[in-house]
Rosetta silent file (secondary structure, phi, psi, omega in degrees, C-alpha in Angstrom):
SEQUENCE: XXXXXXXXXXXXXXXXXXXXXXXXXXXXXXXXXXXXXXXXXXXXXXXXXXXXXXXXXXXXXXXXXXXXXXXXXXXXXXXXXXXXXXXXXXXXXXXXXXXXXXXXXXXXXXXXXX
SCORE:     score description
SCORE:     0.000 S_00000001
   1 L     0.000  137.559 -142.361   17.316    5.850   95.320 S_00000001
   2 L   -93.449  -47.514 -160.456   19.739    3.048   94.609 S_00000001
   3 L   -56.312  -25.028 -166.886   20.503    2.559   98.529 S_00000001
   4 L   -50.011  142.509 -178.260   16.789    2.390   99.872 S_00000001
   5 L   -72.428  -63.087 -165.028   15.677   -1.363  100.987 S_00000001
   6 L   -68.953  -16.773 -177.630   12.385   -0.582   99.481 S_00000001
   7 L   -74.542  -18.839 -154.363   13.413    0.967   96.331 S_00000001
   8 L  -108.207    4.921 -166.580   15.675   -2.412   95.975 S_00000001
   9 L  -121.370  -14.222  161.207   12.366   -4.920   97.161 S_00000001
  10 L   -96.871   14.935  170.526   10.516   -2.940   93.899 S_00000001
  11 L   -92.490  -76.355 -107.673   13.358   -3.782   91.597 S_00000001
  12 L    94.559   14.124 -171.972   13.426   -7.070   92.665 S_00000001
  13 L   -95.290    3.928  177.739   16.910   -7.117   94.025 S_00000001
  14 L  -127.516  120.115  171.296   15.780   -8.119   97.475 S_00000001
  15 L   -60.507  132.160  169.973   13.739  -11.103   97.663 S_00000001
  16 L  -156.385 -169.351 -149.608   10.394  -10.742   99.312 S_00000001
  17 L  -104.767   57.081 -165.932    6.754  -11.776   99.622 S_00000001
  18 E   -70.628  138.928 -175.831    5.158  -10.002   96.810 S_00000001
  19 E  -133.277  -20.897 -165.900    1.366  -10.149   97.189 S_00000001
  20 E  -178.105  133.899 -165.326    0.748   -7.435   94.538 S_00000001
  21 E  -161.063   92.649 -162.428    2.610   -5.685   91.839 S_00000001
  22 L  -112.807 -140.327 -177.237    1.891   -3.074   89.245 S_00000001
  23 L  -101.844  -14.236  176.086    3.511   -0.126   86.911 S_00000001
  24 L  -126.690  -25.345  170.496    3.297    2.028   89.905 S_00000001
  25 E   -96.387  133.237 -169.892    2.743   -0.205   92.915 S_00000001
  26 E  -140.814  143.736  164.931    4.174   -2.846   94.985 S_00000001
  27 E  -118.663  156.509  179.481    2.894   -5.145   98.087 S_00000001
  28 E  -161.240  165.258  149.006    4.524   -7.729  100.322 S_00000001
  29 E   -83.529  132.246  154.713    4.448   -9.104  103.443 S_00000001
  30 L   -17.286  116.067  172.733    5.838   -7.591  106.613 S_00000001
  31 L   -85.746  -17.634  160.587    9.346   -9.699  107.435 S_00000001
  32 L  -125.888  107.965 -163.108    8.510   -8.665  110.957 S_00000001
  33 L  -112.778  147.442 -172.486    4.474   -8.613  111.255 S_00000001
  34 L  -126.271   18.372  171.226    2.876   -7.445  113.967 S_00000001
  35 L  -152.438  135.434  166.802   -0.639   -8.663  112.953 S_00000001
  36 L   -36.738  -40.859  143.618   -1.451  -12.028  111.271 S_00000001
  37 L  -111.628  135.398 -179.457   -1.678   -9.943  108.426 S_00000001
  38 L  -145.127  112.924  175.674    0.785   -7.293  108.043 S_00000001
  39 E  -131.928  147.063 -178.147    1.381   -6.392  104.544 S_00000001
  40 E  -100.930  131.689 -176.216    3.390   -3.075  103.336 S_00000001
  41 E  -107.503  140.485  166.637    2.157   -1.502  100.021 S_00000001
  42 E  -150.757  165.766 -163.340    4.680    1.539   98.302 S_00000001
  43 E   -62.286  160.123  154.686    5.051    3.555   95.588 S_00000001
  44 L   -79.320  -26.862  177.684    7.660    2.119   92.994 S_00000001
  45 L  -102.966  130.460  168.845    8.945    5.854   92.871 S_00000001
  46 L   -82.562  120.831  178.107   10.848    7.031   95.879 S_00000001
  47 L  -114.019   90.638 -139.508    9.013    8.715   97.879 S_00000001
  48 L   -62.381  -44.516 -179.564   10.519    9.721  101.067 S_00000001
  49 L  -148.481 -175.012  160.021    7.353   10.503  103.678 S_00000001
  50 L   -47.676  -66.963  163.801    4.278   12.253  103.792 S_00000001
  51 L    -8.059  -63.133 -169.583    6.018   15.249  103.382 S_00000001
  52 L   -66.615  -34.949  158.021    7.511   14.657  100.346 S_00000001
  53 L   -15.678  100.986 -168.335    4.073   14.480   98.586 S_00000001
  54 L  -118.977  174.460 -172.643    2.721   16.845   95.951 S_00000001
  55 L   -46.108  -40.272 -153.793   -0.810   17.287   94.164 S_00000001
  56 L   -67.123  -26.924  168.755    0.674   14.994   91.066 S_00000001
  57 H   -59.523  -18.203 -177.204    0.694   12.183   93.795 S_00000001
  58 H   -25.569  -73.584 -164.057   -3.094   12.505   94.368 S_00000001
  59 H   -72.185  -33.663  136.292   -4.263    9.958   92.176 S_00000001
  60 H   -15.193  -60.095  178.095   -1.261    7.644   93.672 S_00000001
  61 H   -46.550  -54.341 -176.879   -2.637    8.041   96.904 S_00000001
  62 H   -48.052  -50.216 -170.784   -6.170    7.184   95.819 S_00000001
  63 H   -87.615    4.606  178.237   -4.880    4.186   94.784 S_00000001
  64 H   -79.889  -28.040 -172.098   -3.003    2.846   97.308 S_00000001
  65 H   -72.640  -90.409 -163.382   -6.399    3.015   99.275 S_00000001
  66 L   -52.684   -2.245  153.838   -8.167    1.072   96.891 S_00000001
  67 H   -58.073  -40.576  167.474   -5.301   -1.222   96.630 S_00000001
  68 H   -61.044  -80.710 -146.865   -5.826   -1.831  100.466 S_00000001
  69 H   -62.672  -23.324 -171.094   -9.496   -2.292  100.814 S_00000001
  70 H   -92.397   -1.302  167.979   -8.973   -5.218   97.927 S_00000001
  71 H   -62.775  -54.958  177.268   -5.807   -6.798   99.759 S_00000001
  72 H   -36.609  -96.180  153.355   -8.409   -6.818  102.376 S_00000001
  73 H     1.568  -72.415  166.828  -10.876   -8.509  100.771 S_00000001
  74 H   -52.925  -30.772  174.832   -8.264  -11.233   99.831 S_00000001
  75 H   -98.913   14.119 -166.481   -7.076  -11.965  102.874 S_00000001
  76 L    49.877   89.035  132.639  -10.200  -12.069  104.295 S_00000001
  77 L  -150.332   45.486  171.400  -10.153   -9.360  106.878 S_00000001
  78 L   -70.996  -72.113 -163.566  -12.242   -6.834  105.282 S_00000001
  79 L   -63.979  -43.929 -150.538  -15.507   -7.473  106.890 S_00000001
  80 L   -78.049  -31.286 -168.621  -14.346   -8.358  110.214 S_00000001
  81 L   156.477  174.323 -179.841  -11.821   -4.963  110.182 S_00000001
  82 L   172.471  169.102 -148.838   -8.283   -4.016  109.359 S_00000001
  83 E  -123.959  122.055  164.598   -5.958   -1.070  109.920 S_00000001
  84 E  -128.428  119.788 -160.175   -3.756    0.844  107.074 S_00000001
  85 E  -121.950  141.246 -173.724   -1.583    3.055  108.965 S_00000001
  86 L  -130.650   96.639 -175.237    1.117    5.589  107.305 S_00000001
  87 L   -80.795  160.025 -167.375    3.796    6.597  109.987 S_00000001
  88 L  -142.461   88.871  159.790    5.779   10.018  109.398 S_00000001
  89 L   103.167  176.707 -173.449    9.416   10.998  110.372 S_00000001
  90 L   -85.127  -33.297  149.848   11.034    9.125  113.204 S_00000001
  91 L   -45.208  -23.145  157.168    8.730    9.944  116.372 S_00000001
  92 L   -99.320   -4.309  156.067    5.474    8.270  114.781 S_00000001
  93 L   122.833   14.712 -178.312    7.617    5.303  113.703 S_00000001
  94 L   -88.520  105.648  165.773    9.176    5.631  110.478 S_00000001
  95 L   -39.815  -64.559  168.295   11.887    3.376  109.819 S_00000001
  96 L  -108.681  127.297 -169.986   12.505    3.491  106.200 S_00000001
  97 L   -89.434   60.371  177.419   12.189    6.659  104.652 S_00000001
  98 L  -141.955  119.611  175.923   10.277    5.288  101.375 S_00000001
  99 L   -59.485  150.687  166.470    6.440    6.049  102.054 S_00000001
 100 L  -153.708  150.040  168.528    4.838    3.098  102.923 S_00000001
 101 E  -111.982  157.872 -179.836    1.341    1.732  104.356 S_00000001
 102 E  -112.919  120.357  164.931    0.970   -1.356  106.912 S_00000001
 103 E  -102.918  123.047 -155.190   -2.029   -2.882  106.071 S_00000001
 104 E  -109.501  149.949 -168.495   -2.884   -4.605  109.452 S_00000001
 105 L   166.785  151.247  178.817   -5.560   -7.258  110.116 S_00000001
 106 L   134.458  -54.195 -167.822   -6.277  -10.710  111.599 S_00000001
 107 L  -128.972  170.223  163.841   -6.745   -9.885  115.471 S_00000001
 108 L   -30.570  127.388 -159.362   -8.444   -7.309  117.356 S_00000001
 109 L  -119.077  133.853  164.224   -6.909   -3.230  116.680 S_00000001
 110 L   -89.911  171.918  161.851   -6.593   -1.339  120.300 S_00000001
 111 L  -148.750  155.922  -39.937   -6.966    2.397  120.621 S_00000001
 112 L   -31.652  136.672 -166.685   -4.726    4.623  121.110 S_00000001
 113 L   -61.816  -22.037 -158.425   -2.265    2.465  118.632 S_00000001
 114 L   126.219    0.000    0.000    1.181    3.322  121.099 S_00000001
C-alpha cells in the first residue's frame, strides 16, 4: 500500500532504526518506546491486522516468533523476560493498520497491560 508508514519504513523511503531485515521481514526500533527496548517487527507485505490473515500466512507468523525470541537474545532481555504484543483494530490499540509486533523488554511487564 503505497500510503502506509510501514509499508514506506520496508521500502526504505522512511528512515528508521533497522535492527533486522529479510526477504519477508523487517525490524526497527520504536520512535516512541515505551520500554528500554521497544522494537516493532512486520511483514514486508501489507498486511492490515489480525484479521486480515489467512492459512498461507502460517509459516509468516511462525517466524516472526522466532524472529522475536532471537531479537531477544540480542538485546539481552531474553532471560530476564520480554513482552511481544500484537494489538487489533482501534480499541486494543492499533494505530497503523500494517500488522505489527512490539517486542517489549528492559524493565519490569505489569498485568493487566491497560
Amino acid at each position: 500500500m503505497a500510503d502506509c508508514i510501514f509499508c514506506r519504513i520496508a521500502r526504505g523511503e522512511i528512515p528508521s532504526e533497522i535492527v533486522h531485515q529479510d526477504d519477508e521481514l523487517v525490524a526497527f526500533r520504536d520512535v516512541n518506546p515505551q520500554a528500554p527496548t521497544h522494537i516493532l517487527i512486520i511483514p514486508k507485505e501489507h498486511i492490515e491486522s489480525t484479521l486480515a490473515l489467512s492459512e498461507a500466512h502460517d509459516r509468516l507468523v511462525g517466524r516472526v516468533h522466532r524472529l522475536a525470541a532471537d531479537l531477544a537474545r540480542k538485546e539481552g532481555i531474553a532471560e530476564r523476560g520480554f513482552r511481544l504484543v500484537l494489538n487489533t483494530n482501534r480499541e486494543a490499540g492499533q494505530s497503523v493498520f500494517h500488522l505489527h509486533f512490539h517486542l517489549l523488554g528492559g524493565r519490569p511487564m505489569h498485568w493487566p497491560p491497560g
